[in-house]
py3Dmol code that shows the C-alpha trace and the ligand (Angstrom):
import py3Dmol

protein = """\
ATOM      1  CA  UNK A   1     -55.875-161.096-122.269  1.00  0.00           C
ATOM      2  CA  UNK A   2     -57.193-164.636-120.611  1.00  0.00           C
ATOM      3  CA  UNK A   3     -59.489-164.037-117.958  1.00  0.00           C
ATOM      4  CA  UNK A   4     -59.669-166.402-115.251  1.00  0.00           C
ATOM      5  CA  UNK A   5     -62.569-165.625-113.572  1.00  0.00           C
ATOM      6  CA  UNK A   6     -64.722-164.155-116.110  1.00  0.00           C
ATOM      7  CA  UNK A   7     -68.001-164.083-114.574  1.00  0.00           C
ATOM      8  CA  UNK A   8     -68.288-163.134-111.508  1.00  0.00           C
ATOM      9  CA  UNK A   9     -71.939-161.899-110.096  1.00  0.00           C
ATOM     10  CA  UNK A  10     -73.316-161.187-106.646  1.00  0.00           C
ATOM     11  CA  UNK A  11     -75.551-164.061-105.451  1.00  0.00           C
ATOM     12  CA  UNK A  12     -76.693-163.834-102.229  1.00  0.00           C
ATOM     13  CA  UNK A  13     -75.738-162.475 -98.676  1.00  0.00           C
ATOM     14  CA  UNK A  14     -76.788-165.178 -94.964  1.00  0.00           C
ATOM     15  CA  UNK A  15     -76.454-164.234 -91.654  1.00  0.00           C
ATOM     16  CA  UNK A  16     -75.687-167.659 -90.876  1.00  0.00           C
ATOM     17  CA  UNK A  17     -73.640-170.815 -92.842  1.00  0.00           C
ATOM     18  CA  UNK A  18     -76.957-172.782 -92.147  1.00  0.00           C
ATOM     19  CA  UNK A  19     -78.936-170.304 -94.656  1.00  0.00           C
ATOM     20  CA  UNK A  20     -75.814-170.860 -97.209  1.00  0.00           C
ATOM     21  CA  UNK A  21     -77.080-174.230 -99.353  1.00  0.00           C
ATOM     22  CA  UNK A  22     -74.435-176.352-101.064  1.00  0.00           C
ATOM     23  CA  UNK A  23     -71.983-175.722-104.147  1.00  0.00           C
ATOM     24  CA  UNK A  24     -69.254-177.318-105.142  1.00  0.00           C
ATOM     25  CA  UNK A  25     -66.237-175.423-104.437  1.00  0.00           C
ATOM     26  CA  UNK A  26     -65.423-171.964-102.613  1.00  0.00           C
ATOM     27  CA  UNK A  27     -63.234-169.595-101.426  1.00  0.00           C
ATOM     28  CA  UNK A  28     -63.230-167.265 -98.782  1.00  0.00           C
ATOM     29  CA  UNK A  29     -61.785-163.869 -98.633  1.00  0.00           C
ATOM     30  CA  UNK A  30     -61.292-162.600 -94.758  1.00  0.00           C
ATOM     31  CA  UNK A  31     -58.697-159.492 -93.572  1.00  0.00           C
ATOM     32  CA  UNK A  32     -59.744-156.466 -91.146  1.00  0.00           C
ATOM     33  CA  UNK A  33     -62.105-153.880 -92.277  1.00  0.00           C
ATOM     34  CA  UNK A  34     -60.206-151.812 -94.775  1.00  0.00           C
ATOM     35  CA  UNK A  35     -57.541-154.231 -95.600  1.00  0.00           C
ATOM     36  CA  UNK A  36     -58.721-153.401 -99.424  1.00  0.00           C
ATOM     37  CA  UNK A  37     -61.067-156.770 -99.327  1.00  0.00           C
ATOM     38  CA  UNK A  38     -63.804-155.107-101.740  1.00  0.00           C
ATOM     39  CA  UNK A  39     -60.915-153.641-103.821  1.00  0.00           C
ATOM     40  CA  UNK A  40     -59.653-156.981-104.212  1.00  0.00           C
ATOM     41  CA  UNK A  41     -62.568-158.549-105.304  1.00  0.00           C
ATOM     42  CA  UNK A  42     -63.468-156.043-107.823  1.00  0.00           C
ATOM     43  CA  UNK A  43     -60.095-156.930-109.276  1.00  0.00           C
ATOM     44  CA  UNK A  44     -60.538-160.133-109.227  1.00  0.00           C
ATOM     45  CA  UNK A  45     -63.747-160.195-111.030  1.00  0.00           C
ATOM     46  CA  UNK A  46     -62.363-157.389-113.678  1.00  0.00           C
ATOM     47  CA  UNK A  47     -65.123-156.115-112.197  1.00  0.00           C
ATOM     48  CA  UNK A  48     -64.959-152.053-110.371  1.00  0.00           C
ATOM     49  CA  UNK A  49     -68.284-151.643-109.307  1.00  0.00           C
ATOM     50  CA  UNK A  50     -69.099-156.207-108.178  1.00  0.00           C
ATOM     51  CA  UNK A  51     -67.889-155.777-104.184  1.00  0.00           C
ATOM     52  CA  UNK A  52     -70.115-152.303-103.562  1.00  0.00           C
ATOM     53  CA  UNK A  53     -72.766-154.956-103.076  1.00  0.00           C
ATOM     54  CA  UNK A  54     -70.739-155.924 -99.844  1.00  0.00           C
ATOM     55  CA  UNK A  55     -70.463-152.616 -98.791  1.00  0.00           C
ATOM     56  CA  UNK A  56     -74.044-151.543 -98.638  1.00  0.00           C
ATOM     57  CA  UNK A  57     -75.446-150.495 -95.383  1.00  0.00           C
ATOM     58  CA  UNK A  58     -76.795-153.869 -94.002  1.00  0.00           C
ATOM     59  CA  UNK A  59     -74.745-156.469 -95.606  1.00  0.00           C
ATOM     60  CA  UNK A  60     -71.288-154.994 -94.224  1.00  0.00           C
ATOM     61  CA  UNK A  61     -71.456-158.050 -91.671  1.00  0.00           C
ATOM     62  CA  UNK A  62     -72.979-160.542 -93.682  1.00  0.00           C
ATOM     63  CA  UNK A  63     -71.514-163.163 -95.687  1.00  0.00           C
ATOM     64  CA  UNK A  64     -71.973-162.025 -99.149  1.00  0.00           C
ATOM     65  CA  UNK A  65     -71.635-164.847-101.744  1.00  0.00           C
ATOM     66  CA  UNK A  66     -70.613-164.273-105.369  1.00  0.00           C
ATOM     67  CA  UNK A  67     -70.400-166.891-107.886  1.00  0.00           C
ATOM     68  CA  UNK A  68     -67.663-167.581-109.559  1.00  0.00           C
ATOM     69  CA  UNK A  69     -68.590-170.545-112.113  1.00  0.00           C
ATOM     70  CA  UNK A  70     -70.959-173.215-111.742  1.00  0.00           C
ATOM     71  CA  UNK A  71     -71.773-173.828-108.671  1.00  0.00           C
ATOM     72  CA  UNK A  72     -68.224-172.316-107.793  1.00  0.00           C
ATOM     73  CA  UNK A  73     -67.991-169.535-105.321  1.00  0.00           C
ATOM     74  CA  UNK A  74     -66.243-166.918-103.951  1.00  0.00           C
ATOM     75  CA  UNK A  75     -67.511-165.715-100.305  1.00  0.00           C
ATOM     76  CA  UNK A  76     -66.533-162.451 -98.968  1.00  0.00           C
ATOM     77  CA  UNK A  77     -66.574-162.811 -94.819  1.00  0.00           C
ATOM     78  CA  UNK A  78     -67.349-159.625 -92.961  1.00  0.00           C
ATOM     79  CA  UNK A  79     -64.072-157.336 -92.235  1.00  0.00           C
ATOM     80  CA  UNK A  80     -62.832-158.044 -88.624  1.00  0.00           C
ATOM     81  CA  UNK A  81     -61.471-155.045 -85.988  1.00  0.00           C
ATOM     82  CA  UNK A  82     -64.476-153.217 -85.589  1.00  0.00           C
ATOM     83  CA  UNK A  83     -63.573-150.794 -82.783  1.00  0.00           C
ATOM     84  CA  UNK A  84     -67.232-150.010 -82.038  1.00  0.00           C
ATOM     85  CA  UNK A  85     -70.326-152.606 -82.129  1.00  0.00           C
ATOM     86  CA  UNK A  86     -71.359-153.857 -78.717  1.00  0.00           C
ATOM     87  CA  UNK A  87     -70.640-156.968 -77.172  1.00  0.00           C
ATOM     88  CA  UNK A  88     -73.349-158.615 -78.246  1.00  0.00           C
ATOM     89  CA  UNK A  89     -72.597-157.695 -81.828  1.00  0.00           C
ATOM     90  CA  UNK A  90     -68.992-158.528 -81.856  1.00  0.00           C
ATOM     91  CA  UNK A  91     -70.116-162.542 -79.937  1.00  0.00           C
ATOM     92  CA  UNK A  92     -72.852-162.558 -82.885  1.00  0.00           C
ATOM     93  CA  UNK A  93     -70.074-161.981 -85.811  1.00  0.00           C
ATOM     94  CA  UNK A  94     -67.664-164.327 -83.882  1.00  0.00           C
ATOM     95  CA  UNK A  95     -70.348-166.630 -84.403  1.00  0.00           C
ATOM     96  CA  UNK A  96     -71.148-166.051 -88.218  1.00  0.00           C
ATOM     97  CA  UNK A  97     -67.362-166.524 -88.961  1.00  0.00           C
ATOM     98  CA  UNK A  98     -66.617-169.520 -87.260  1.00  0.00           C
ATOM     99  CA  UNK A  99     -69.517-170.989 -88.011  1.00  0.00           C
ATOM    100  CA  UNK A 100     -68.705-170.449 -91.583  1.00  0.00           C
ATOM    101  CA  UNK A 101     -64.857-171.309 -90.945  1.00  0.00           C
ATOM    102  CA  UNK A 102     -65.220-174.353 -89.255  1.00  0.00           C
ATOM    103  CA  UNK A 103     -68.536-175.929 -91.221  1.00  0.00           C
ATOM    104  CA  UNK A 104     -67.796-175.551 -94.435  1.00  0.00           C
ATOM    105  CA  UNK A 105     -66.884-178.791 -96.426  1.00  0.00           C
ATOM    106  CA  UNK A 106     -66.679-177.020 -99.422  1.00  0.00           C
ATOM    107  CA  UNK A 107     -64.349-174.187 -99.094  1.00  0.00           C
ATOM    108  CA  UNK A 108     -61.166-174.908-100.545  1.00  0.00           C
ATOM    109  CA  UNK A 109     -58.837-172.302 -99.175  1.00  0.00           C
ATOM    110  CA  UNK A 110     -59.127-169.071 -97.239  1.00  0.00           C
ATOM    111  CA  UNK A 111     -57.792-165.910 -98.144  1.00  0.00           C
ATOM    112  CA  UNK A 112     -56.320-164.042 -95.515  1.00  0.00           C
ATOM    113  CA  UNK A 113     -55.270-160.618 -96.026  1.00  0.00           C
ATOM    114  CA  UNK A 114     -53.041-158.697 -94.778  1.00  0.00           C
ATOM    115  CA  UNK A 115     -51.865-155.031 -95.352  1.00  0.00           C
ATOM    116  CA  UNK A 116     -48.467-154.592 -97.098  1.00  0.00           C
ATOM    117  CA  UNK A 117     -47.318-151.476 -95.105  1.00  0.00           C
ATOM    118  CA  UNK A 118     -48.733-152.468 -92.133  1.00  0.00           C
ATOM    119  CA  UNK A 119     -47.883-155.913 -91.601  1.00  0.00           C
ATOM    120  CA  UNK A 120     -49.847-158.548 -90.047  1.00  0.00           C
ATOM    121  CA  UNK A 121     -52.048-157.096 -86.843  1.00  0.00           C
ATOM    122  CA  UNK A 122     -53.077-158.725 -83.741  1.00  0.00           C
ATOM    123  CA  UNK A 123     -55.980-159.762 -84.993  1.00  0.00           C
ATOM    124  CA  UNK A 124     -54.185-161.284 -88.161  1.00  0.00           C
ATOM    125  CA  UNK A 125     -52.369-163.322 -86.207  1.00  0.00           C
ATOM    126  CA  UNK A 126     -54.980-164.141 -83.846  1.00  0.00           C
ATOM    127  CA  UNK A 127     -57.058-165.538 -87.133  1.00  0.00           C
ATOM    128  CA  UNK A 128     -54.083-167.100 -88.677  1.00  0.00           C
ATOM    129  CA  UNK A 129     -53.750-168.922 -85.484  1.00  0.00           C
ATOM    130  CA  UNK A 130     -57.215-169.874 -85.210  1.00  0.00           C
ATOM    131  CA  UNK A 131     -57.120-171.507 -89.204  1.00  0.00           C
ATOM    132  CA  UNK A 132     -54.056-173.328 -88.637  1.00  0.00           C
ATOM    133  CA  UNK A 133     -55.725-174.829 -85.054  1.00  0.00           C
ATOM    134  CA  UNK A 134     -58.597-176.344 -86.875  1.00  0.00           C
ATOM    135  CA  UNK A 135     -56.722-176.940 -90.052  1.00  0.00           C
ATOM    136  CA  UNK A 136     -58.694-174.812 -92.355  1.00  0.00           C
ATOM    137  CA  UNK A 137     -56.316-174.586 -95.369  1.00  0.00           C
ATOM    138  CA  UNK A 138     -55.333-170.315 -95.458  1.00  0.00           C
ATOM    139  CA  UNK A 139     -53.009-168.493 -98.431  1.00  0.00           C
ATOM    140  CA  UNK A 140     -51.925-164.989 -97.301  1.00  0.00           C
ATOM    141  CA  UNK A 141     -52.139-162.174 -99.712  1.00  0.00           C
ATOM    142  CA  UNK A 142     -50.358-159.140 -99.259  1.00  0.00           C
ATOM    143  CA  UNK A 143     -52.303-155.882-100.254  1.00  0.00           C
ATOM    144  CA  UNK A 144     -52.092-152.273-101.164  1.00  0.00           C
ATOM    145  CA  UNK A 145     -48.087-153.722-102.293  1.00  0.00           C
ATOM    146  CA  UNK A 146     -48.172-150.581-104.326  1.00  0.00           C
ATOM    147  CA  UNK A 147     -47.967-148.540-101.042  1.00  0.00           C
ATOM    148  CA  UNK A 148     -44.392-149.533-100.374  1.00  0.00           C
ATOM    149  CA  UNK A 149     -41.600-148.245-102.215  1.00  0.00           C
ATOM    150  CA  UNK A 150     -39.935-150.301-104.674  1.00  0.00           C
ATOM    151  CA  UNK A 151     -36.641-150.236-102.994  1.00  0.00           C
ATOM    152  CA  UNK A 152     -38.174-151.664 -99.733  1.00  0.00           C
ATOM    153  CA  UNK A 153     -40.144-154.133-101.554  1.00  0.00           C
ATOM    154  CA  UNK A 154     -37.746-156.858-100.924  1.00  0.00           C
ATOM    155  CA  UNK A 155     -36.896-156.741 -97.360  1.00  0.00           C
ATOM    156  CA  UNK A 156     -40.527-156.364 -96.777  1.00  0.00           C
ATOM    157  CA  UNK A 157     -41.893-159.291 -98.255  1.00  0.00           C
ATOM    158  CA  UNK A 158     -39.320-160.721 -96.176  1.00  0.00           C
ATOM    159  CA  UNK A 159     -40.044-159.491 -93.206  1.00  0.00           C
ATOM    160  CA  UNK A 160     -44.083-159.761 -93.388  1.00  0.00           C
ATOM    161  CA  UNK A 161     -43.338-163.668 -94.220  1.00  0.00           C
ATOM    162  CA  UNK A 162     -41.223-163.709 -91.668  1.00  0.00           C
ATOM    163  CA  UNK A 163     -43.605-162.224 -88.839  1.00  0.00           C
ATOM    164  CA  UNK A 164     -46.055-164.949 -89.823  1.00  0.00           C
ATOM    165  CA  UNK A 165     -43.518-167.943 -90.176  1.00  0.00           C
ATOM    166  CA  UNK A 166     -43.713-167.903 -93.566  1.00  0.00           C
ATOM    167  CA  UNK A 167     -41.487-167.944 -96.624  1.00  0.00           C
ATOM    168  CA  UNK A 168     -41.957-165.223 -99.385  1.00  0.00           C
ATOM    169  CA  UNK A 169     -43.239-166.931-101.753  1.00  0.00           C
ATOM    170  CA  UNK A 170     -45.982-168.187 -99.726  1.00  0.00           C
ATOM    171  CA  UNK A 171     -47.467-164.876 -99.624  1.00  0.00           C
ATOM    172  CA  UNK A 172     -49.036-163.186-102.379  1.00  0.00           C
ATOM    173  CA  UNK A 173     -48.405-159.934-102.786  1.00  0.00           C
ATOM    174  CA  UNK A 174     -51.200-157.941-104.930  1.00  0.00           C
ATOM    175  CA  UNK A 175     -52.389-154.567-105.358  1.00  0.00           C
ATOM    176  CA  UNK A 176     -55.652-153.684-107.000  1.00  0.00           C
ATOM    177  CA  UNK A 177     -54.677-150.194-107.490  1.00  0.00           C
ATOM    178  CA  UNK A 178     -51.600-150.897-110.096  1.00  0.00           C
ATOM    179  CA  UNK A 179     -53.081-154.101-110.602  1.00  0.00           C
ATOM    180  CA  UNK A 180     -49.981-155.858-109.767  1.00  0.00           C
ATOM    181  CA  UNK A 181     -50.013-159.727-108.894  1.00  0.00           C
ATOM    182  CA  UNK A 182     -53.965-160.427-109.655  1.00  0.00           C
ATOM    183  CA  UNK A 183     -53.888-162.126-112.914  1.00  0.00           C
ATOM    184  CA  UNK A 184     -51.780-164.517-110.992  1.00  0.00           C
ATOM    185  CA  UNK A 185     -54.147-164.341-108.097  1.00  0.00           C
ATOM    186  CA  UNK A 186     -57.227-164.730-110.497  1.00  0.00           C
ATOM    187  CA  UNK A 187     -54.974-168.302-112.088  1.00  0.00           C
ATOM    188  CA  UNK A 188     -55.333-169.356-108.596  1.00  0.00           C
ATOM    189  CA  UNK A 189     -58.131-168.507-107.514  1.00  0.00           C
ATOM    190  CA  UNK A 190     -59.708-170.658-110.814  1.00  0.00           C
ATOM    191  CA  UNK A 191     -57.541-173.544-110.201  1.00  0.00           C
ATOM    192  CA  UNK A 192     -58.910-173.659-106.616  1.00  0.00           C
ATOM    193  CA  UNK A 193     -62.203-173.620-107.774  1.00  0.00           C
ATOM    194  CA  UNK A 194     -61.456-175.925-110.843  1.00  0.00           C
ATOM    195  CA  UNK A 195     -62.212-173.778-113.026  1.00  0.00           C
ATOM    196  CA  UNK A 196     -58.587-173.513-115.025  1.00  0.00           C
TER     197      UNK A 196
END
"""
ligand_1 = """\
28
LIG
P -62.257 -153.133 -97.283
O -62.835 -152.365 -96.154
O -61.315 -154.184 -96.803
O -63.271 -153.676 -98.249
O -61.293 -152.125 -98.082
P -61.499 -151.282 -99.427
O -61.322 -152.133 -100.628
O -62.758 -150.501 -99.345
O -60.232 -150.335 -99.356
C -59.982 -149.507 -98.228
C -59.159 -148.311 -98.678
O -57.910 -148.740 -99.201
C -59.827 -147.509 -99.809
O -59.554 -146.149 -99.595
C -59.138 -148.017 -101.060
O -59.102 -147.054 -102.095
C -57.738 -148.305 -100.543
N -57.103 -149.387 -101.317
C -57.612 -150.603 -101.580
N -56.768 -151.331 -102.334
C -55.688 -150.549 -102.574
C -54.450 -150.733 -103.295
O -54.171 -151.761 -103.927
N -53.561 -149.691 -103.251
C -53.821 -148.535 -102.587
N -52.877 -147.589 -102.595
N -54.963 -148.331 -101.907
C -55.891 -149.316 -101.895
"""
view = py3Dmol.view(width=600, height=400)
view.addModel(protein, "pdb")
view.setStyle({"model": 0}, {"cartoon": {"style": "trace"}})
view.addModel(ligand_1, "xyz")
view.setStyle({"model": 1}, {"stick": {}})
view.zoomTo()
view.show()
């Protein structure tokens, strides 16, 4: 099989876009903690153990970079919806992200995610919102598809698209678990980056 991304590695992990450098191209994966972000990048780098890297205590609300090709990257944004975390935690991640969001000539497209059973959540919209306010290209990606039943896969493609204004087809639909829609994810994913 053709892989798209073929070498993906861990490079390094900032508190801050200022401590990021410069590469050519990324993108940027962002979704609620749990959304199956780490799952997602592990199958996008054909890789199961890459993302743990992410999840180590410490770097959980960093940005963790991972390179994707020369000087082509793919950044993994700390998981929003942390229930606990004080205030001054929760104003310092606001920060981080749209510091990151909003500064970042480089970065292509931003992948939102968004969980396939559970549909878009406040805070999905609220950061859906927030892209399309300052223009920061965003593709949404469906996960965890595998969790719905065949029979209502259909009508809820539909209606996920729907609840975001969106037409089916403009939101990918993966899951890393059955592996279904990520070579297609991992075509565009290269393509962003110019790597295709
Ligand atoms: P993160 O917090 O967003 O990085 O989420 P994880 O990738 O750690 O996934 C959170 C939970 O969802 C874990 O228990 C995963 O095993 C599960 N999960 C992730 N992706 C899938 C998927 O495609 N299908 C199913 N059924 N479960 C998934």
């Amino acid at each position: 099989m053709l892989r798209h991304l073929p070498e993906v590695r861990f490079l390094k992990s900032a508190t801050h876009v200022s401590q990021l450098g410069v590469c050519h191209a990324e993108i940027a994966l962002v979704g609620r903690s749990n959304v199956g972000k780490s799952s997602l990048l592990n199958s996008l780098a054909d890789h199961r153990q890459l993302a743990r890297v992410s999840r180590t205590p410490g770097r959980t609300r960093l940005i963790n970079v991972f390179v994707a090709g020369p000087d082509r990257w793919i950044v993994d944004l700390p998981g929003y919806g942390y229930a606990s975390g004080s205030a001054r935690e929760r104003s310092a991640w606001k920060d981080m992200l749209e510091g990151y969001l909003t500064l970042r000539d480089t970065l292509r497209v931003v992948l939102v995610l968004v969980d396939a059973e559970v549909g878009p959540t406040k805070l999905d919209h609220q950061m859906l919102e927030w892209l399309q306010a300052i223009d920061r290209p965003y593709r949404v990606v469906a996960t965890k598809a595998d969790r719905v039943k065949p029979s209502l896969q259909a009508r809820r493609r539909r209606e996920l698209a729907a609840a975001l204004g969106l037409k089916p087809d403009d939101v990918a639909w993966v899951s890393s678990a059955k592996g279904t829609g990520i070579a297609e994810l991992q075509r565009e994913v290269a393509a962003l980056l110019n790597l295709a």
